[in-house]
N, C-alpha and C positions, 0 to 999 in steps of 0.2 A: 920718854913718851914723845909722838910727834905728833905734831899739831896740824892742822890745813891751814892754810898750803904749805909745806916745810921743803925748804929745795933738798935739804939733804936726801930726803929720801928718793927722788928721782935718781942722784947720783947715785944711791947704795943699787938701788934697784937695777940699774944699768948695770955697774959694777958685777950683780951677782950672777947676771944672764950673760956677762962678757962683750956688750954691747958696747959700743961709741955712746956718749948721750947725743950725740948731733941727730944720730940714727934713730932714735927713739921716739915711741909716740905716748901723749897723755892720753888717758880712754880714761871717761869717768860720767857721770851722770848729775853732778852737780857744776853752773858755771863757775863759780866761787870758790867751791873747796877742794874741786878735783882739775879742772883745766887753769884756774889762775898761774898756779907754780908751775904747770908745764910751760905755759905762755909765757913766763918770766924769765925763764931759760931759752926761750925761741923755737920751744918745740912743737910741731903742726899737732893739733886736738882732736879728738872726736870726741861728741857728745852722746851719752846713751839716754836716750826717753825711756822711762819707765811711765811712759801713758800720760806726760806731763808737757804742756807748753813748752 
C-alpha cells in the first residue's frame, strides 16, 4: 500500500513511463499529500485548484 507522500512511487512511476526522475513533474492538487514527496526529491510542482484556496 502507499501512503502520501511515499517517494517510492515517484520513482516507480518514472521508471514505468521511462523517464529520468530529474525530468519529471509532481501534478497534484493537494500541498501536502501530493506535491510534498515531489519536492523532497527536487522536483518542480504544479498545483491543481479544484475551486479551493
Amino acid at each position: 500500500m502507499l501512503v502520501h507522500p511515499n517517494l517510492g512511487f515517484f520513482h516507480a512511476a518514472a521508471d514505468t513511463v521511462g523517464m529520468p526522475l530529474p525530468d519529471a513533474w509532481g501534478i497534484g492538487d493537494s500541498p501536502y499529500a501530493d506535491n510534498s514527496g515531489a519536492i523532497a526529491l527536487g522536483l518542480r510542482t504544479v498545483r491543481v485548484s479544484k475551486g479551493q484556496p
